[in-house]
C-alpha positions in Angstrom: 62.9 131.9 132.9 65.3 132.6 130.3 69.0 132.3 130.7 70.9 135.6 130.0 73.5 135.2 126.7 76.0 137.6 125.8 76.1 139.7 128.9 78.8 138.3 131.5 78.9 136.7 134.2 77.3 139.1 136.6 73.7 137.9 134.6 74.7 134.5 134.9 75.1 134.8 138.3 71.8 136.9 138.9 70.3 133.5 136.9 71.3 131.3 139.4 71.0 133.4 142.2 67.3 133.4 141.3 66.8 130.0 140.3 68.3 129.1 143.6 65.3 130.9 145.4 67.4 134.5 145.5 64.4 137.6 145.5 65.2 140.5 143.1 63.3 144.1 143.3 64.2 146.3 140.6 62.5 149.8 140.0 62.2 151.8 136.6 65.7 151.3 134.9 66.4 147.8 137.1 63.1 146.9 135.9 63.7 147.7 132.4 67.0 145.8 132.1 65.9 142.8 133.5 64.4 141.9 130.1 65.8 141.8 126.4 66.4 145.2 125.6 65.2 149.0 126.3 65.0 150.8 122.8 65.4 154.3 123.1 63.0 157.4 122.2 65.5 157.8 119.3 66.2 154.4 118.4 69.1 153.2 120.6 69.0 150.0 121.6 70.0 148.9 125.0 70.0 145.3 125.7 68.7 143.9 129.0 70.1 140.7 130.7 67.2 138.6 129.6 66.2 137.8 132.8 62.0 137.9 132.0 60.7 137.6 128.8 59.8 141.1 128.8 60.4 144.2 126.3 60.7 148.6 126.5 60.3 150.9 124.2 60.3 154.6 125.2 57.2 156.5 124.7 57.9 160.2 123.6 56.0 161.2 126.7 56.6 160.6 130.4 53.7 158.8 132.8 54.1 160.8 135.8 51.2 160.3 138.9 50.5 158.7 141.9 49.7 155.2 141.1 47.5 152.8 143.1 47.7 148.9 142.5 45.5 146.1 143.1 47.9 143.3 144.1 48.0 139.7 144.8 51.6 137.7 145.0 50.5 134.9 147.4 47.1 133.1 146.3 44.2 134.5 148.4 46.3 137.4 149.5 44.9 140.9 148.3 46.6 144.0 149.1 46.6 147.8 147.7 50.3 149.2 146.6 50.7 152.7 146.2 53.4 154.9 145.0 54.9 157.5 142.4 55.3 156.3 138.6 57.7 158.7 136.3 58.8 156.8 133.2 58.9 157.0 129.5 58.9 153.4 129.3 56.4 151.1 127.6 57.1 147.9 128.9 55.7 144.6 127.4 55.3 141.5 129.2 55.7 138.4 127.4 54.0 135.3 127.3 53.4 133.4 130.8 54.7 136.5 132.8 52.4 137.9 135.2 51.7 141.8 136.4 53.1 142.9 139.4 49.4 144.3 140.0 46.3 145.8 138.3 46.4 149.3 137.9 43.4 151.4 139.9 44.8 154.6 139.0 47.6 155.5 137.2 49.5 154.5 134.0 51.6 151.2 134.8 53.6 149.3 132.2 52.2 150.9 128.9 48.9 153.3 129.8 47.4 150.7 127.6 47.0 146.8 129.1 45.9 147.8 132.8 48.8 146.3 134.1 51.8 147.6 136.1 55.4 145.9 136.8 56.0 141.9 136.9 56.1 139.6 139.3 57.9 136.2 138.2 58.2 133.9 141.1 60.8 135.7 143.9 60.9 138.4 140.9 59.1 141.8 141.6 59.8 144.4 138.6 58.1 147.7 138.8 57.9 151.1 137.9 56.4 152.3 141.0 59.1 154.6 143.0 58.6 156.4 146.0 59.1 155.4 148.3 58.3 151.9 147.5 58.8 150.3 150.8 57.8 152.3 153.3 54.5 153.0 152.1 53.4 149.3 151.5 54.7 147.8 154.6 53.5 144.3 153.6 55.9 144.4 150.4 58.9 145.1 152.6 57.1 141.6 154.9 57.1 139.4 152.0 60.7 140.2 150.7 62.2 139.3 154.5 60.1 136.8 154.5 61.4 135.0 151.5 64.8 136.2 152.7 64.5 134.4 155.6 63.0 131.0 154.1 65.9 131.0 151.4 68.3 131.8 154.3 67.3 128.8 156.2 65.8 130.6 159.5 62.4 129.4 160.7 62.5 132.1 163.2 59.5 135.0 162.5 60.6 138.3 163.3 58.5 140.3 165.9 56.5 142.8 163.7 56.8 146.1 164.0 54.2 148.9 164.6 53.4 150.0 160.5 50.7 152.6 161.8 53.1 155.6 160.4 53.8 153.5 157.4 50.3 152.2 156.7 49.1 156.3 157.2 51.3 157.1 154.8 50.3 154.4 152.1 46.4 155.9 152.9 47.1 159.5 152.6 49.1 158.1 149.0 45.8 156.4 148.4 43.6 159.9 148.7 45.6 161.7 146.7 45.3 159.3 143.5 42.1 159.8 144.1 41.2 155.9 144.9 
């Protein structure tokens, strides 16, 4: 993990946050920004709190679609994401970062490498929107999990019924065609 330089002390704090066992989600822009920069389609550059070794570019076209994921953030522990993607972003992961997931259907980072979003240790980065949560109820399980094991509390929470929520991650799953 790379310390931030440069920024302030909100992205030092983020740093330490993190490397004290903190989770972070970001989507689209948060995503974007937690790497070294975001270069505009017309040049601009933006820089990023340097977070992940990662870089953006805008593309001069959007990836808009349903987007379905093959993911895996615990060892042994497959699951589908599904979701929306609309970005102009082309986002590079660098060396020793890992993919959020493996994209089934959709665009993901770039269109080009297969991947989609990053997934550093409590880190999730992606550019899959809506709605996130609700339709991959086992997301929303590991983040309160590792919100509770950073918190200190051994205690499980009774799970709830994700019947609607797991429908609705299906139905997302039809209509990318996957």
């Amino acid at each position: 993990m790379l310390i931030p330089s440069g920024l302030g002390r909100r992205a030092a704090d983020l740093a330490a946050a993190v490397a004290d066992g903190a989770g972070v989600l970001a989507v689209c822009g948060g995503y974007q920004l937690l790497g070294h920069s975001y270069r505009g389609h017309q040049g601009a550059e933006m820089p990023g709190i340097g977070l992940l070794d990662l870089t953006t570019v805008a593309g001069t076209t959007r990836m808009i679609g349903n987007i379905v994921l093959g993911c895996e953030l615990d060892a042994g522990d497959r699951h589908t994401l599904v979701g929306f993607e609309n970005h102009a972003g082309r986002t590079t992961l660098g060396a020793g970062l890992s993919p959020l997931g493996r994209v089934v259907s959709g665009h993901g980072n770039n269109g080009v490498d297969g991947g989609e979003g990053v997934h550093a240790g409590g880190i999730i980065g992606t550019y899959v929107h809506g709605p996130l949560l609700p339709k991959n109820p086992w997301l929303a399980d590991w983040l309160i999990r590792r919100a509770l094991a950073r918190g200190g509390s051994g205690d499980a929470l009774e799970p709830l019924d994700d019947a609607l929520e797991l429908e609705a991650g299906r139905v997302a799953q039809a209509i990318a065609g996957r």
